[in-house]
KOLVO-538524 format. One record per residue (C-alpha): residue in three letters; z, y, x. Coordinates in steps of 0.05 Angstrom, whole numbers, plus 32768, in hexadecimal, padded with zeros to 4 digits. Each point is the difference from the previous one (the first is absolute). Example, Ala and Ser with C-alpha at 12.3 -4.5 7.8 and 13.67 -1.06 7.14 Angstrom:
<sites>
ALA809C7FA680F6 SER7FF38045801B 
</sites>
This chain:
<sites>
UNK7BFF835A7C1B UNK801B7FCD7FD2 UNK80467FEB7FFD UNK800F7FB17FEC UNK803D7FDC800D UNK80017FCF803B UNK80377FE48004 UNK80407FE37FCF UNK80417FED801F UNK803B7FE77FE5 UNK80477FEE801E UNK802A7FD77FD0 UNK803A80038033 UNK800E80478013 UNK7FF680058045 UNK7FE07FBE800A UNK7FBA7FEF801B UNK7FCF80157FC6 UNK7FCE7FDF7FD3 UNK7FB580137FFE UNK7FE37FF87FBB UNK7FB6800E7FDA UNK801F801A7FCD UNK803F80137FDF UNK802280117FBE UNK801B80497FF1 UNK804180027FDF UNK8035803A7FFA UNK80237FEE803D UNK7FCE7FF68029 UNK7FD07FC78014 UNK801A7FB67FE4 UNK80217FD9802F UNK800D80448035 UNK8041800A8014 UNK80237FD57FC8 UNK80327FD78033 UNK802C8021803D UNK80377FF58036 UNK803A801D7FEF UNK80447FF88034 UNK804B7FE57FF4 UNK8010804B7FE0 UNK7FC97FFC7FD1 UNK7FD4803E802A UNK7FAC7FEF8001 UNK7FF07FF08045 UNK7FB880128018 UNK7FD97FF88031 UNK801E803D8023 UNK80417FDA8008 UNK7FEA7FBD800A UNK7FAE7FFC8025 UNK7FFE7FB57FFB UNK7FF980057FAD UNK7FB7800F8013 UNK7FF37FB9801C UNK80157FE07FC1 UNK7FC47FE77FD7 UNK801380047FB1 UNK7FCE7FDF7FC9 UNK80067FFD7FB4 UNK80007FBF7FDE UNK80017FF87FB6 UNK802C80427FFE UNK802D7FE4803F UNK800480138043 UNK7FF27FDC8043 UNK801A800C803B UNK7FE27FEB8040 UNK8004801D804F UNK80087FDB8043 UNK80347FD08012 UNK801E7FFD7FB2 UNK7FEF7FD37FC9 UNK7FCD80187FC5 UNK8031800E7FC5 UNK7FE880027FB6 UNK8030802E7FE8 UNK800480007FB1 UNK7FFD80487FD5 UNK80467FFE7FE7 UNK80057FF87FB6 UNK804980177FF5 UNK80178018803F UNK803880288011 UNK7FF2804B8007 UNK800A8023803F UNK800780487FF7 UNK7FD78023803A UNK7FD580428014 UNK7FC08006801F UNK800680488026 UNK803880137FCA UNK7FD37FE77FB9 UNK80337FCE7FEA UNK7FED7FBF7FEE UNK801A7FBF7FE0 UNK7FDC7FC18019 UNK800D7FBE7FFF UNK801F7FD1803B UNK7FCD7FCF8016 UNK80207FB78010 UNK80337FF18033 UNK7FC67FD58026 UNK7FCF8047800E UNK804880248018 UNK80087FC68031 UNK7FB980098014 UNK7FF680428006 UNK804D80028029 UNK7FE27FD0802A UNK7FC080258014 UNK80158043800A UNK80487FE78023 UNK803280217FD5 UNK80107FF47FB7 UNK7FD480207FC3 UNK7FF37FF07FBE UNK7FB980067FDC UNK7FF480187FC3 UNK7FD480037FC7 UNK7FE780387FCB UNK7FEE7FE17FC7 UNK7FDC801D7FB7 UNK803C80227FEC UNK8022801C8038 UNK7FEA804E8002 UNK8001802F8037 UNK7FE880477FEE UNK7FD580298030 UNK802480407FEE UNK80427FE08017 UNK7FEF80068044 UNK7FD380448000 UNK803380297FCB UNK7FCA800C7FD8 UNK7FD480188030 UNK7FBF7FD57FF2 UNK7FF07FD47FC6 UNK801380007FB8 UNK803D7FD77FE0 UNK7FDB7FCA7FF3 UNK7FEE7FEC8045 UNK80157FCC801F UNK7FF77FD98048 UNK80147FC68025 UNK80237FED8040 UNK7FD4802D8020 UNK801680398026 UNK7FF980327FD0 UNK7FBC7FF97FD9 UNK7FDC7FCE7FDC UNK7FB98002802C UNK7FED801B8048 UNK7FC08014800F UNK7FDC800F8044 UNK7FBC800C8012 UNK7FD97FD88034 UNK7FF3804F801E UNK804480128009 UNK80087FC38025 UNK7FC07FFA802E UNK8016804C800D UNK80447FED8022 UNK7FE37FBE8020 UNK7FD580358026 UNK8039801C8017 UNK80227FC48017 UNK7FF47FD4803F UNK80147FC17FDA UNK7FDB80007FB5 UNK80377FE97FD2 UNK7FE17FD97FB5 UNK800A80287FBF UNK80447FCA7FF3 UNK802380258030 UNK800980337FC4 UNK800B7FC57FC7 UNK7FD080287FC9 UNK7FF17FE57FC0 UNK7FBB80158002 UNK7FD58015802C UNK7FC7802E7FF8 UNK7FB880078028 UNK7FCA80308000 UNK802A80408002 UNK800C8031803A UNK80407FFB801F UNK8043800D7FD5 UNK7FCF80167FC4 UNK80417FE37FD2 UNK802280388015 UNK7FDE80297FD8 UNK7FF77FD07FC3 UNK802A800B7FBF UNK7FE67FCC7FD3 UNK7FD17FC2800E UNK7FDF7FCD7FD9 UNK7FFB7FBB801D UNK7FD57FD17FDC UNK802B80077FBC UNK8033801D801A UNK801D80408002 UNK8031801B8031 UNK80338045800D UNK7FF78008804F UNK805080128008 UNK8004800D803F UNK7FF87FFF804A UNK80227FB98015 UNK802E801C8039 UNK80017FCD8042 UNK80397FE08020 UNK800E7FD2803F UNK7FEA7FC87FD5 UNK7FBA80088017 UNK80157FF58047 UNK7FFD7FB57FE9 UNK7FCE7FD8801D UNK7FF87FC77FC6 UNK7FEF7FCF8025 UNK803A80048037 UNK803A80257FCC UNK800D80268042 UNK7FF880537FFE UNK7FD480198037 UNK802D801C803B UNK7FD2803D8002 UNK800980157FB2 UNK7FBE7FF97FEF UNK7FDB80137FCC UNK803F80297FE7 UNK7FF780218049 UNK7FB9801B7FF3 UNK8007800C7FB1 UNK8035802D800E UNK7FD2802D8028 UNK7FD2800B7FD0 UNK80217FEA7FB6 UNK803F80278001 UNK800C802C7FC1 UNK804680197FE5 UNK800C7FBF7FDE UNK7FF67FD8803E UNK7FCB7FD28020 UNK7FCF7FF07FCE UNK7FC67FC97FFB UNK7FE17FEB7FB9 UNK8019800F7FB9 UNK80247FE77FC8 UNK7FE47FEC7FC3 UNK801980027FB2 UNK7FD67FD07FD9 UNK7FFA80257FBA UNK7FC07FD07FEC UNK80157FBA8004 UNK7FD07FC88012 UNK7FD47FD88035 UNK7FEF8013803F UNK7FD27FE1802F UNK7FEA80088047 UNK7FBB80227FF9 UNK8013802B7FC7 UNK7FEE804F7FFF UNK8032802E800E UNK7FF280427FE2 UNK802B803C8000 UNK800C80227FBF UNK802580358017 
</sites>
């Protein structure tokens, strides 16, 4: 059986609806463009998905380095990667982080759509967040570091693991649900469990570790409403609990930058 990647996704607002590419660049934080802008609320916490479901019906697009904004009943808004912005000092899932405020026209949008008031923000080259500053040292090395993401710079998930739970489910939910970076076919189900490193195309990636699964994916995309019966979480709990949780695809280090395009092999190296 022979493993190639099917699939690249990308989600330059955290939370929002993603971006289907046929091909993407590699850097050390993860995929260009992925996870590089996010919601944050009048106190300066990250708000997610989780807290606010309608995130997922906003449609963001690079432009020339900017963002656009777009989703029913609001204007499109260009929204311009601040040059010399003010800092905002932040934590994704306790890694601090330092970005910079986006304009006072995306806080008005972004208030406006989700009916309270947030700001949006931006990480640009030089603001850092280290992956050991939210694990303690547990994965990665010192040089590592990630985005806005939740806690690693890629997410992986077979096409197995997920045909295996759709066969469980009456309603089939799409691979989104899950908001992986890449997405793998011609494996048996949850093979990336057992996967240490992988080469993709010319990459190289560290398979960290199981990506743990939250209410998030109780989001139908296309609505931003959770499904009243828990589902998938529901099912995947029956059958993907381990001691660190409910688990569904795995986190990637890239420690081979480069391209990667849908199509590529994916062979494990270890």
């Amino acid at each position: 059986m022979t493993a190639t990647l099917s699939a690249i996704h990308i989600f330059p607002l955290k939370s929002a609806a993603p971006l289907t590419l046929d091909a993407a660049v590699v850097e050390t934080r993860g995929l260009v463009q992925d996870r590089r802008w996010m919601v944050i609320d009048e106190s300066g916490k990250f708000v997610t998905g989780r807290q606010q479901s309608r995130l997922t019906l906003i449609h963001a697009r690079i432009s020339g380095g900017d963002l656009e904004l777009a989703a029913t009943g609001m204007p499109t808004l260009h929204v311009k990667a601040p040059a010399q912005g003010v800092r905002v000092d932040t934590a994704v899932w306790g890694a601090a982080v330092t970005p910079q405020l986006a304009d006072e026209s995306a806080h008005r949008w972004i208030s406006a759509f989700l009916g309270a008031p947030h700001r949006l923000v931006h990480m640009d080259d030089n603001c850092m967040r280290r992956l050991k500053a939210g694990y303690d040292g547990r994965y990665g090395e010192d040089s590592d570091e990630v985005s806005f993401a939740d806690g690693f710079p890629l997410l992986l998930i077979s096409q197995g693991a997920l045909d295996l739970l759709n066969s469980k489910l009456t309603q089939p939910v799409p691979m989104l649900r899950f908001r992986p970076n890449l997405v793998v076919a011609g494996t048996t189900a949850h093979a990336e469990d057992d996967w240490k490193r992988i080469r993709v195309g010319a990459c190289e990636f560290e398979v960290a570790k199981p990506c743990t699964r939250c209410v998030f994916t109780t989001v139908d995309l296309e609505t931003g409403m959770r499904d009243p019966s828990g589902e998938p979480l529901r099912t995947l709990t029956s059958y993907r609990r381990s001691a660190d949780g409910v688990t569904f695809g795995q986190n990637l280090i890239p420690r081979k930058l480069g391209a990667v395009r849908v199509g590529d092999a994916v062979e494990v190296l270890t």
